[in-house]
KOLDREN-156351 format. One record per residue (C-alpha): x negated, y negated, z; residue number from 1. Coordinates in steps of 0.2 Angstrom, whole numbers. Layout:
ATOM    c1    c2    c3 zalo
ATOM     X     Y     Z  NUM
...
END
This chain:
ATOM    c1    c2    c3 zalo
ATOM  -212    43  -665    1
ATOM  -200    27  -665    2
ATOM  -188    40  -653    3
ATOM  -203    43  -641    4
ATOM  -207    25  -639    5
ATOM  -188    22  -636    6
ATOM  -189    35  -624    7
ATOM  -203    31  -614    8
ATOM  -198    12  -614    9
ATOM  -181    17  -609   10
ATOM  -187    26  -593   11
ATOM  -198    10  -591   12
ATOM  -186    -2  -590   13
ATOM  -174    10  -578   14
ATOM  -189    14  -567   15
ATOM  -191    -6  -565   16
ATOM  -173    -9  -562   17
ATOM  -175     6  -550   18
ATOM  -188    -2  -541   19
ATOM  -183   -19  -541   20
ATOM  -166   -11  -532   21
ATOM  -175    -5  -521   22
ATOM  -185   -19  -515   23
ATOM  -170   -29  -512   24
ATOM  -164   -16  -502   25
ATOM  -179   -15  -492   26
ATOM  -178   -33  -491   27
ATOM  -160   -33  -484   28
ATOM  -164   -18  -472   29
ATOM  -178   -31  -464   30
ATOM  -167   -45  -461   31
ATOM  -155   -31  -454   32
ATOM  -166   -25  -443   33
ATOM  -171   -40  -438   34
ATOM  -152   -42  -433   35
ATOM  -152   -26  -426   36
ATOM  -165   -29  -415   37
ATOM  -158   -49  -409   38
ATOM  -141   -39  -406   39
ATOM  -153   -26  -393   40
ATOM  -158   -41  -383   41
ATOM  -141   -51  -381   42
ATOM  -131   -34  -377   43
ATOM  -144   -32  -363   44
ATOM  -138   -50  -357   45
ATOM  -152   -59  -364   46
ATOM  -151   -72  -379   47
ATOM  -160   -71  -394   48
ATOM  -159   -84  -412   49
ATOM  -168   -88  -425   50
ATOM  -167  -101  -440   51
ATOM  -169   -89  -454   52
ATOM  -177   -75  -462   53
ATOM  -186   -77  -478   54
ATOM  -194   -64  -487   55
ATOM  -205   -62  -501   56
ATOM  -217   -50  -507   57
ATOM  -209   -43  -523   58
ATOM  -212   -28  -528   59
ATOM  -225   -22  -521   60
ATOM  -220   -25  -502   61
ATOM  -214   -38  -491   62
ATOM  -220   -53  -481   63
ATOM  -207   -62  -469   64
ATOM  -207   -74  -459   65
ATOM  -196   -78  -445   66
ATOM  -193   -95  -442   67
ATOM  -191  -105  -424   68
ATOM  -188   -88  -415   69
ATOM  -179   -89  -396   70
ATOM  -177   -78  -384   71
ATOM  -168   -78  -366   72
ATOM  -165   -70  -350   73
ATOM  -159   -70  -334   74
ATOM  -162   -60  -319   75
ATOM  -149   -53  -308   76
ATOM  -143   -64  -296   77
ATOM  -150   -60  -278   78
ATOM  -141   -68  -262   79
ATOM  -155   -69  -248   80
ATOM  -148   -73  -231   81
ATOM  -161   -89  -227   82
ATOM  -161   -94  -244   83
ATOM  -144   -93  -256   84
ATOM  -141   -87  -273   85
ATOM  -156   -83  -281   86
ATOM  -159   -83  -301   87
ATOM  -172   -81  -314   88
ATOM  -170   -90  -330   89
ATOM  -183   -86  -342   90
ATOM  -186   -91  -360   91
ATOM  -198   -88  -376   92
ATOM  -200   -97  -391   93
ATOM  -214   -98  -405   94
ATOM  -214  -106  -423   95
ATOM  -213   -90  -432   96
ATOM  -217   -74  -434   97
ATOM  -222   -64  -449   98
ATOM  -215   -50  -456   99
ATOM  -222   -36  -465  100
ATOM  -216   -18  -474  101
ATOM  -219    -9  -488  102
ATOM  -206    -4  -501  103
ATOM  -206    16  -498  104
ATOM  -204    13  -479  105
ATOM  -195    -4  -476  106
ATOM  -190     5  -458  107
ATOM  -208     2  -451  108
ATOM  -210   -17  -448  109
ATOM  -228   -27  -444  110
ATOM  -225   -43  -433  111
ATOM  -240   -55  -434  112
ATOM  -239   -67  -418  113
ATOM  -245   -83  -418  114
ATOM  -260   -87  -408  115
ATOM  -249  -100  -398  116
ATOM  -232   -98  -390  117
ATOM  -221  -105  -378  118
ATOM  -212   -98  -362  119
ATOM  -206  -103  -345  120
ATOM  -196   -97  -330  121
ATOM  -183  -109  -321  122
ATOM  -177  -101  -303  123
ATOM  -162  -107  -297  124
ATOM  -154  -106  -281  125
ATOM  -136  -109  -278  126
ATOM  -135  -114  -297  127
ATOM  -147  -130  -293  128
ATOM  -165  -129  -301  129
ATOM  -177  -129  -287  130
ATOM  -194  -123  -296  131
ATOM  -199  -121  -316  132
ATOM  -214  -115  -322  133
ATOM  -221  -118  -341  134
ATOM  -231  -106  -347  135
ATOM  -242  -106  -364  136
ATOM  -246   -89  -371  137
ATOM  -262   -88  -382  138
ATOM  -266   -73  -392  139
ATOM  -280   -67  -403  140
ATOM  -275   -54  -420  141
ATOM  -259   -50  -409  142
ATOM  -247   -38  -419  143
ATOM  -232   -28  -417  144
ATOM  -225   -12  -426  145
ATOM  -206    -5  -425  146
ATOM  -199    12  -433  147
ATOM  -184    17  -434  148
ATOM  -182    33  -430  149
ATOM  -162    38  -430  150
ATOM  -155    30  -416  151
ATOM  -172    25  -408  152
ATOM  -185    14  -409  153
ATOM  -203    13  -409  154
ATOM  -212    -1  -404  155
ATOM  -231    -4  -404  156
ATOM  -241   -20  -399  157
ATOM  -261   -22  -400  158
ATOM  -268   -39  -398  159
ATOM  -288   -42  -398  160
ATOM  -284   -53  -383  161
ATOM  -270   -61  -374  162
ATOM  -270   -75  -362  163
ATOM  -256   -83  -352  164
ATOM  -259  -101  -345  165
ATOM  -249  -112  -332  166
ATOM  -254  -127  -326  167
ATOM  -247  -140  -312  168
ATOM  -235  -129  -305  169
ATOM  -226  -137  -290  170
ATOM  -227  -124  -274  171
ATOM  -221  -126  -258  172
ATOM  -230  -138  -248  173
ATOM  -234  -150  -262  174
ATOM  -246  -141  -269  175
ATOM  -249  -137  -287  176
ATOM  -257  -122  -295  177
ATOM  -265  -118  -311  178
ATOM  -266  -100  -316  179
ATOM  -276   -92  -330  180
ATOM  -273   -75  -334  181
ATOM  -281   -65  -348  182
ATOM  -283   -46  -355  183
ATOM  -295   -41  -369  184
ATOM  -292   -26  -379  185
ATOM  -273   -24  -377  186
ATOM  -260    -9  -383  187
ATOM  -242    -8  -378  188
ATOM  -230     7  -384  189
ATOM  -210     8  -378  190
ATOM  -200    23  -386  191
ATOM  -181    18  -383  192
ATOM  -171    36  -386  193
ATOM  -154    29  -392  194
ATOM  -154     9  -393  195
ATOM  -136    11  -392  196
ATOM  -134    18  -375  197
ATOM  -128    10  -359  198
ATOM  -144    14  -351  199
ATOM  -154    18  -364  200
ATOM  -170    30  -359  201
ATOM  -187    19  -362  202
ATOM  -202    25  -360  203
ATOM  -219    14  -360  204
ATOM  -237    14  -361  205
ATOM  -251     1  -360  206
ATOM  -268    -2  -359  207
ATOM  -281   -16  -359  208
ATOM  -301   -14  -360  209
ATOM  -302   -31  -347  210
ATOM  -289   -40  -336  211
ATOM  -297   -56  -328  212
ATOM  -286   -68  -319  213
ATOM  -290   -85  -310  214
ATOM  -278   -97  -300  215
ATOM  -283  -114  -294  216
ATOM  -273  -123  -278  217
ATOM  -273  -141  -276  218
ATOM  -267  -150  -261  219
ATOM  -265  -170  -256  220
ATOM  -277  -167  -241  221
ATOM  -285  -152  -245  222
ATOM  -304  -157  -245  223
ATOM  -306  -144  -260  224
ATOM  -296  -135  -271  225
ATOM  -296  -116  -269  226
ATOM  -298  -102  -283  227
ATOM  -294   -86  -284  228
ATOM  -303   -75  -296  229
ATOM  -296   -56  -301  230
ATOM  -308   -45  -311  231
ATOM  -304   -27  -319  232
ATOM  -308   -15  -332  233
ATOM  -301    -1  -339  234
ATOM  -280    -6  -336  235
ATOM  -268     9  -338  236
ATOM  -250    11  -337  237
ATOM  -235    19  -339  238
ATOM  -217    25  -336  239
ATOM  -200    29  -338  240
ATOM  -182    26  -336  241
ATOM  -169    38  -340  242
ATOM  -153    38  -333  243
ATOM  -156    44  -315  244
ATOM  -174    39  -311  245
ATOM  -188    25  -314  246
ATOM  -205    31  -316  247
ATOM  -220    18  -314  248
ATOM  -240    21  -313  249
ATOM  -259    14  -318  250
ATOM  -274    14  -313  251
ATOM  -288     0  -314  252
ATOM  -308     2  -313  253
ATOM  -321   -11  -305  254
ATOM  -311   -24  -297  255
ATOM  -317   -40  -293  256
ATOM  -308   -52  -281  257
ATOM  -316   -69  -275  258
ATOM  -307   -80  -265  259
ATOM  -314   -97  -260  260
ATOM  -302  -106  -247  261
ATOM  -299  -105  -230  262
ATOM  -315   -93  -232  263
ATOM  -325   -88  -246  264
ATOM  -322   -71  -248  265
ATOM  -328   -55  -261  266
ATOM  -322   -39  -260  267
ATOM  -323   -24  -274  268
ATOM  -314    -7  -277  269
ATOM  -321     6  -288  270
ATOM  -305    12  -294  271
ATOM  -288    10  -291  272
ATOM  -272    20  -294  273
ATOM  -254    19  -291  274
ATOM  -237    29  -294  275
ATOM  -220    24  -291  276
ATOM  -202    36  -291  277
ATOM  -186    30  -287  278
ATOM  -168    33  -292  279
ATOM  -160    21  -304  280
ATOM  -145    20  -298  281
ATOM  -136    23  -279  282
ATOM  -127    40  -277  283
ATOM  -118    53  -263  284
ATOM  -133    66  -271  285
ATOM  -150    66  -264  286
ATOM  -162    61  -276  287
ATOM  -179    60  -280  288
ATOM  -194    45  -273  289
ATOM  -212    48  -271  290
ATOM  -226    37  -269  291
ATOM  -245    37  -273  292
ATOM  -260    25  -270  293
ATOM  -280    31  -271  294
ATOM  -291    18  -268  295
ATOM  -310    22  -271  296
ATOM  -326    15  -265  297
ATOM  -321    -1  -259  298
ATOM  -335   -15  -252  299
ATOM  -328   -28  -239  300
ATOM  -336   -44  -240  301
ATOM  -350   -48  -227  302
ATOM  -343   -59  -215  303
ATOM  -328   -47  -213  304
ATOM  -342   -37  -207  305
ATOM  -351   -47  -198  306
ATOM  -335   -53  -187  307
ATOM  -328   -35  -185  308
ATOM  -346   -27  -182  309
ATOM  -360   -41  -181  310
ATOM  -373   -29  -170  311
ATOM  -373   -16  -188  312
ATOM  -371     0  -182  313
ATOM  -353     5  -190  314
ATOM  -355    13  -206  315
ATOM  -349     0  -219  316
ATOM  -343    14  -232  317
ATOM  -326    15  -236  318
ATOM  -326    29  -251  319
ATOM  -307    34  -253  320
ATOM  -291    29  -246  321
ATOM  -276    40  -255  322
ATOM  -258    43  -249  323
ATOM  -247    54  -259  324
ATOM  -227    59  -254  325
ATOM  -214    63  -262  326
ATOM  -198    66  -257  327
ATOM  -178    67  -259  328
ATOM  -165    55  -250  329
ATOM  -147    48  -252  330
ATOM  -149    31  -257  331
ATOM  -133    23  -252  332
ATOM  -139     7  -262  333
ATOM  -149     5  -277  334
ATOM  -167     2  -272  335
ATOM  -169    -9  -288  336
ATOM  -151   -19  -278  337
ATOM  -163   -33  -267  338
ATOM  -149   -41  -263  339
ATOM  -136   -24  -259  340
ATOM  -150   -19  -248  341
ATOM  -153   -34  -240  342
ATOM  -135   -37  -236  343
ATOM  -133   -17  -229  344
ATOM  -145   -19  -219  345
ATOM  -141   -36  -210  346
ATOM  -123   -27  -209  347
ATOM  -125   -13  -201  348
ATOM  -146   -14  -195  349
ATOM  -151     0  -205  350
ATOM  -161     3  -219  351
ATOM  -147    12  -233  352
ATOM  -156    27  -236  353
ATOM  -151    46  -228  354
ATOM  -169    55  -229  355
ATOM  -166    74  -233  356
ATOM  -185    77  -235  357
ATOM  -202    73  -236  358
ATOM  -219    80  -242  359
ATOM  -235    73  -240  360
ATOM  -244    81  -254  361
ATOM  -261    74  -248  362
ATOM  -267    59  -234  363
ATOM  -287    55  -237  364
ATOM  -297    44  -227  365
ATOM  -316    45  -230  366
ATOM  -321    28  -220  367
ATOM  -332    22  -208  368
ATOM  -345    38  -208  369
ATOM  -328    49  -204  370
ATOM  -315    60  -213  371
ATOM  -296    62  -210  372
ATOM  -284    73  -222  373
ATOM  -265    79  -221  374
ATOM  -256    88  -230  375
ATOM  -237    94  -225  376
ATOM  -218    95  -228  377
ATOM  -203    89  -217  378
ATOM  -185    88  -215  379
ATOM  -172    80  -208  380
ATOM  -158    91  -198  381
ATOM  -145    84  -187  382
ATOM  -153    67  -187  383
ATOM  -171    76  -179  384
ATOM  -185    78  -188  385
ATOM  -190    97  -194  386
ATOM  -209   100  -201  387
ATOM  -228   102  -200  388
ATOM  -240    94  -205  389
ATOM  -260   100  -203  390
ATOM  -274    87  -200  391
ATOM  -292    89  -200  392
ATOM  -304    75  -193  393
ATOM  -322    75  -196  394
ATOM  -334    64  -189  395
ATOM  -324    57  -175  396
ATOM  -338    59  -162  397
ATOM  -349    48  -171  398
ATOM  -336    35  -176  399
ATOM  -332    32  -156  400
ATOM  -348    33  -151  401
ATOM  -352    17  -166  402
ATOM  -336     6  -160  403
ATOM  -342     8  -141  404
ATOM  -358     2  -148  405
ATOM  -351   -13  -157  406
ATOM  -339   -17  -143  407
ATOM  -322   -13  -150  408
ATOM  -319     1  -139  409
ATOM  -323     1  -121  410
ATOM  -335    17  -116  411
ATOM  -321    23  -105  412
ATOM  -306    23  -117  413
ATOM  -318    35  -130  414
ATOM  -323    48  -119  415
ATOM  -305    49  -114  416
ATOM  -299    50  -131  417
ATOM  -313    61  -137  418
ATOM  -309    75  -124  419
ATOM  -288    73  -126  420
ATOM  -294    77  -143  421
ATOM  -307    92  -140  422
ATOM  -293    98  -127  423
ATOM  -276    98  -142  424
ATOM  -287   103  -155  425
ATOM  -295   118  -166  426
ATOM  -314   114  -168  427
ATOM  -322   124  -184  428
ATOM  -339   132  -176  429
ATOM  -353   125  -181  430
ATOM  -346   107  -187  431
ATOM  -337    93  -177  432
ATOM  -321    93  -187  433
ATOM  -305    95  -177  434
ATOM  -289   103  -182  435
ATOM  -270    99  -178  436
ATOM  -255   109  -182  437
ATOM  -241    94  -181  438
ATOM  -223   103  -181  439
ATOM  -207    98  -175  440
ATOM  -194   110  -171  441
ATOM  -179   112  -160  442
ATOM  -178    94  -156  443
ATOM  -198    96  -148  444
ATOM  -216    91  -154  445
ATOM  -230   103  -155  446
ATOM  -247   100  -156  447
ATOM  -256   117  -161  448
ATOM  -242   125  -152  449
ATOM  -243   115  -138  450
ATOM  -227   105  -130  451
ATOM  -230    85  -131  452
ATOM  -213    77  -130  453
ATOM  -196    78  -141  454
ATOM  -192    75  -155  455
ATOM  -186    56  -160  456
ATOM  -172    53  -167  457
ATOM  -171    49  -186  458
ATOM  -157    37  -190  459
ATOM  -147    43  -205  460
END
């Protein structure tokens, strides 16, 4: 019996030395990760410091805290031709942030943000200070998680809201602005692959429930301030960057934008969505770019109307606007290099980019009580363009016949356009809609088979 209790109380006391070894473990793995992750940013050229780690927690888990925490960057320099040397200094700092982990997985950190922080930007030109911009950052349950996962990271944020304040900013002009943004509902995610990389490959999500955003200008002899008010729902976004390309995209329902000064103007859009490629880096190869905007159910605000169309007869739906191409071209300079591209151009007057080819994977215009699409693929061969595209136009009789009405186009100009139109097109039997064949070949233009004209020539 004595030998059993020995036993038992044996196994209990290695079992607490056990665990107690490895809670200091886990306790050391936190401040190295904390390290490990400071170390991330200043390779990246930034700056990052903190007074101490201290943990405690023992010996069920862990609570940190990180004390004075700094961060700091700086943005590439860009040289612009009417301006100098351009640079963005920007910096972050907060009391503290909280740490927290549990002792069977000390790789998997909780960071509690305070609900006030600090950060600004400095810009600098020619290394003088010509604008800075204090910025408070106010947040509500905001927290962050980070796993290690071999050589990559895993990093989640949520916050119940998050707001960014600036106040008193001096703008050209002496005027000052205050700008207010917040988001409601927020969730960030960033995957890096291997932390360790040159160019590590990143890839990001977030979302937010509500984005609202409102600016105030102030001038001397301004009779009234003006504001600037930005309403949305439903934010999305995402993307990449892996070593040859930079992905980017989101989407945004029910904005809301109200402007009070020179003119108080509101506008809507039902939806909004956006897509960005482009190659990291410059190269002899072609590479792929593409492009995407849809914009849905937009309403102009009334006194645009009324000065574009103030007798009423135009229809004053504008239900979609979408444009979608991708491509591949030989991008002599970076297309994130401003100032490489800036300086090609004013070097040589051309834009650095060799086009190989293009598609327009869609073009949609319902607007105005009339419908145009496209859809095509080009090339560039010998500096001329090589292609087709097909359009199809809906409506156009009606839409001419509304701007004669309100005085926009004289009645002579859209009988002459309607019939150069009947006379190139294809019309569908039984509906107004017009169809176009656009191809370039051998060094010409043909509409629906018909000879308009050569072929420009595309610089290369």
């Amino acid at each position: 019996m004595r030998k059993s209790v020995g036993i038992a109380l044996g196994a209990l006391v290695v079992g607490a030395v056990a665990w107690s070894g490895l809670w200091f473990y886990g306790k050391g793995a936190i401040a190295k990760e904390v390290e490990a992750q400071a170390a991330l940013i200043r390779a990246q050229g930034g700056e990052a410091e903190y007074e101490t780690v201290k943990v405690s927690g023992f010996p069920f888990g862990y609570t940190g805290r990180i004390m004075a925490p700094k961060f700091a960057a700086t943005q590439p320099v860009i040289d612009l031709p009417d301006l100098g040397k351009v640079e963005n200094h920007y910096t972050w700092s907060a009391p503290w942030i909280e740490a927290k982990a549990s002792v069977t997985a000390p790789d998997t950190i909780e960071f509690v943000m305070p609900d006030r922080q600090s950060a600004s930007m400095v810009t600098m030109v020619d290394g003088e200070e010509a604008q800075s911009y204090p910025i408070e950052l106010r947040s509500k349950n905001w927290r962050g998680f980070t796993t290690r996962v071999g050589d990559g990271l895993s990093v989640e944020s949520t916050a119940d809201s998050f707001s960014m304040i600036a106040e008193n900013m001096e703008m050209s002009d002496e005027e000052q602005i205050d700008i207010d943004l917040m988001l409601t509902g927020v969730f960030v995610a960033v995957d890096l692959e291997d932390t360790d990389a040159d160019e590590p490959i990143i890839e990001f999500k977030y979302t937010a429930d509500t984005q609202t955003m409102q600016m105030e200008g102030r001038k001397a002899e301004a009779p009234a301030p003006m504001t600037l008010e930005f309403r949305a729902k439903d934010l999305v976004g995402n993307g990449s960057l892996d070593s040859e390309t930079v992905r980017g995209g989101g989407s945004l329902d029910d904005l809301e934008v109200s402007l009070t000064r020179p003119l108080p103007l509101d506008f809507q859009m039902k939806r909004v969505e956006m897509l960005s490629i482009m190659p990291r880096g410059a190269g002899g190869a072609p590479q792929e770019f593409g492009y995407k905007l849809d914009v849905r159910d937009v309403v102009l605000p009334p006194l645009a109307w009324m000065i574009a169309d103030p007798q009423g007869v135009i229809p004053r739906d504008i239900k979609q606007v979408s444009v979608d191409v991708t491509g591949d071209a030989v991008f002599a300079v970076a297309p994130s290099d401003r100032a490489g591209m800036m300086q090609r151009l004013a070097e040589t007057g051309q834009v650095p980019i060799d086009l190989r080819g293009v598609t327009l994977n869609a073009l949609k215009i319902d607007a105005l009580g009339a419908l145009a699409e496209a859809k095509g693929t080009g090339a560039v061969k010998d500096g001329k363009p090589v292609g087709r595209v097909d359009i199809a136009l809906t409506g156009i009789p009606a839409l001419l016949e509304a701007l004669v009405k309100a005085g926009r186009v004289p009645p002579q100009q859209a009988v002459i356009g309607q019939l150069m139109l009947e006379n190139f097109a294809k019309k569908e039997e039984g509906s107004d809609t017009l169809n176009f064949g656009l191809e370039a070949k051998d060094e010409m233009i043909f509409v629906n088979g018909n000879p308009i004209g050569t072929a420009p020539n595309i610089p290369q």
